[in-house]
Backbone as numpy.savetxt, mean C-alpha at the origin, in Angstrom:
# Nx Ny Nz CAx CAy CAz Cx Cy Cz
1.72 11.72 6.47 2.85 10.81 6.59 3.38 10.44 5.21
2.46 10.32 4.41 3.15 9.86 2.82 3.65 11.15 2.34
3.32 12.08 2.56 3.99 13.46 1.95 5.87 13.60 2.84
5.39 13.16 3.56 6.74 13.17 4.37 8.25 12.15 4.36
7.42 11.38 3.13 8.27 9.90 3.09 9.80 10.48 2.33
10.71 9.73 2.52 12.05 10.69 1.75 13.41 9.29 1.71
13.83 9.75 1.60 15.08 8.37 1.40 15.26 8.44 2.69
15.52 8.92 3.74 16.07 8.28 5.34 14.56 8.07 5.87
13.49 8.11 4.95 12.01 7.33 6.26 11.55 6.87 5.13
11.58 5.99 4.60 11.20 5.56 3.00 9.80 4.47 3.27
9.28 3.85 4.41 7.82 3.28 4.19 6.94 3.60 4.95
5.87 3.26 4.61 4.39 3.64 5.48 4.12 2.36 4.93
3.27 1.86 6.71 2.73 0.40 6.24 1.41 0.35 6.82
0.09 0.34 6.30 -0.98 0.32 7.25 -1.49 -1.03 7.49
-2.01 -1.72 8.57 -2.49 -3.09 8.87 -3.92 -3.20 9.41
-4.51 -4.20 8.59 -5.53 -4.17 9.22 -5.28 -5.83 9.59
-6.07 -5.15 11.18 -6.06 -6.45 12.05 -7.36 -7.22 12.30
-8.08 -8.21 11.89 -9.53 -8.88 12.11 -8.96 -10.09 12.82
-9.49 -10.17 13.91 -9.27 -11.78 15.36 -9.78 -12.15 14.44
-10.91 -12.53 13.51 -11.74 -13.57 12.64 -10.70 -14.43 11.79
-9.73 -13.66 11.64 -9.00 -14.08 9.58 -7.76 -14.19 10.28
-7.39 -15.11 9.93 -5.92 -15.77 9.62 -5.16 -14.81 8.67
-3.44 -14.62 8.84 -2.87 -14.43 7.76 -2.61 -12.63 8.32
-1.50 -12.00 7.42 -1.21 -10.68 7.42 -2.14 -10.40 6.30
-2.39 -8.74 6.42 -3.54 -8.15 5.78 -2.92 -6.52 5.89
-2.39 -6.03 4.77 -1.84 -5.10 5.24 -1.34 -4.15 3.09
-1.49 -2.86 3.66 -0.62 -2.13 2.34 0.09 -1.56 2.91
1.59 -1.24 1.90 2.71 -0.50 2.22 3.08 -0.02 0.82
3.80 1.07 1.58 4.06 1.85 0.44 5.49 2.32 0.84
6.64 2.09 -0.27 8.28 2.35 -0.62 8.63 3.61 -0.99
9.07 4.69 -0.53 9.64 5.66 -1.31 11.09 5.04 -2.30
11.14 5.04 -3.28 12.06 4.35 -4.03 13.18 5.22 -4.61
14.47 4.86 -4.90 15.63 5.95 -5.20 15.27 7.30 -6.21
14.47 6.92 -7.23 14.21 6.95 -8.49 13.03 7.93 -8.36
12.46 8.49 -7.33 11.09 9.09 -6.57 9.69 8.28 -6.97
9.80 7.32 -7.35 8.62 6.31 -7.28 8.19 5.90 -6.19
7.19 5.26 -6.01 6.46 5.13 -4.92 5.97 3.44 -5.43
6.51 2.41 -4.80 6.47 0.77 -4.94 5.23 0.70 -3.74
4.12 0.57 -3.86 2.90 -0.17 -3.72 2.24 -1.40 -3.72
2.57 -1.94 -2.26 2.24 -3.01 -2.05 1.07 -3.97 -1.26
0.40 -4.70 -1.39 -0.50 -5.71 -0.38 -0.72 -6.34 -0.62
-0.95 -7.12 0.94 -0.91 -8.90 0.85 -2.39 -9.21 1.13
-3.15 -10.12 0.72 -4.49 -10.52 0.98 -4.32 -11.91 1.87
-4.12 -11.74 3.04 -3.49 -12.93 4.07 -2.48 -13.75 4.14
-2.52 -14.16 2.73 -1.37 -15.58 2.57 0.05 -15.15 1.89
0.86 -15.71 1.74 1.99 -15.21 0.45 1.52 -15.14 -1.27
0.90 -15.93 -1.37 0.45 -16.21 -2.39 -0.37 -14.92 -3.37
-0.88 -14.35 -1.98 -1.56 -13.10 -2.29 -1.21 -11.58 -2.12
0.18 -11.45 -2.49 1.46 -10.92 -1.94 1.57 -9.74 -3.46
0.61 -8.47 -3.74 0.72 -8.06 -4.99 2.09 -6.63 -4.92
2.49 -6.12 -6.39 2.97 -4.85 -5.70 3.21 -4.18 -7.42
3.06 -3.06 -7.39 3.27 -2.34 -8.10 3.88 -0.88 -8.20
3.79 0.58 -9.08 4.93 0.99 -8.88 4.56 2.83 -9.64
4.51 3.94 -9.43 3.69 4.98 -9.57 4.43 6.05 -9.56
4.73 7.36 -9.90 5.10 8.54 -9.46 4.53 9.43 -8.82
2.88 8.96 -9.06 2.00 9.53 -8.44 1.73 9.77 -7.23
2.08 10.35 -6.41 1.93 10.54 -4.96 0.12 10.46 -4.64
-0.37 11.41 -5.78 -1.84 11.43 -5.58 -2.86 9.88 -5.55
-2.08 9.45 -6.52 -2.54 7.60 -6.76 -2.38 6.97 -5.71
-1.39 7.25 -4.58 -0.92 6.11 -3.27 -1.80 6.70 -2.76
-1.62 8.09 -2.31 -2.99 8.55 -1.04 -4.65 8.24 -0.71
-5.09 7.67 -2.50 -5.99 7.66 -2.76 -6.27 6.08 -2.76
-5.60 5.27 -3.01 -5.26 3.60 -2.71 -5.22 3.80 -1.48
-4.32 3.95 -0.61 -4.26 4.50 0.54 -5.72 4.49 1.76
-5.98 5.15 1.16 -7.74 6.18 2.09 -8.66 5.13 1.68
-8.70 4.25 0.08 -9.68 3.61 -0.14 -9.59 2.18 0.49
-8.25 1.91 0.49 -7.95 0.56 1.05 -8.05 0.13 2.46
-7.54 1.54 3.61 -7.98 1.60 4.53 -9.64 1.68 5.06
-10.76 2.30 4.42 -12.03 2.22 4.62 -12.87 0.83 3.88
-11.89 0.01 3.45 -12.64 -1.31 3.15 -13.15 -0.95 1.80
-12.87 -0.23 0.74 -13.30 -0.35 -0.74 -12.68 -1.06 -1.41
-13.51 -2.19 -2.50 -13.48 -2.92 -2.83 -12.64 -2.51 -4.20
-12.76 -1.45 -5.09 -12.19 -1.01 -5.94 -11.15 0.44 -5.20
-10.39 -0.21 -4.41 -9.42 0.77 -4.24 -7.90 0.67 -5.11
-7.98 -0.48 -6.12 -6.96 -0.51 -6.68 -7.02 -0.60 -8.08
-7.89 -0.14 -8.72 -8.54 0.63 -9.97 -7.40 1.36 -10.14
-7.06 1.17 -11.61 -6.10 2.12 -12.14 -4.66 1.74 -11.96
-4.40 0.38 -11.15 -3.15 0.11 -11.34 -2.80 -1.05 -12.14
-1.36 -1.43 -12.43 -1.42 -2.93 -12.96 -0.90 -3.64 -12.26
């Protein structure tokens, strides 16, 4: 699906849902005009609302896969 992203389907948003926790919990990722890729997630609240910004297609997939299996350093390597 991220290989497929293009200016007329420009996000992928994955969510994780826990009944326990309050709040949205979720990464998304922008195909941007410019072929960047805007990288984003929220850690429940607004407050915790981060996003940053890559050419790397390989860097999102890999944020991506790590963020979805619950790793704690899945966002190593960005600012």
């Amino acid at each position: 699906m991220l290989a497929n992203l293009q200016r007329s389907n420009r996000y992928l948003t994955l969510e994780r849902l826990d009944e326990g926790r309050e709040g949205d919990w979720y990464i998304q990722v922008w195909f941007c005009d410019n072929n960047t890729y805007r990288l984003e997630y929220r850690d429940g609240e607004p407050a915790e609302h981060f996003q940053t910004q890559t050419v790397s297609q390989d860097k999102v997939l890999q944020a991506l896969l790590s963020w979805a299996a619950g790793k704690s350093d899945w966002s190593e390597g960005f600012m």
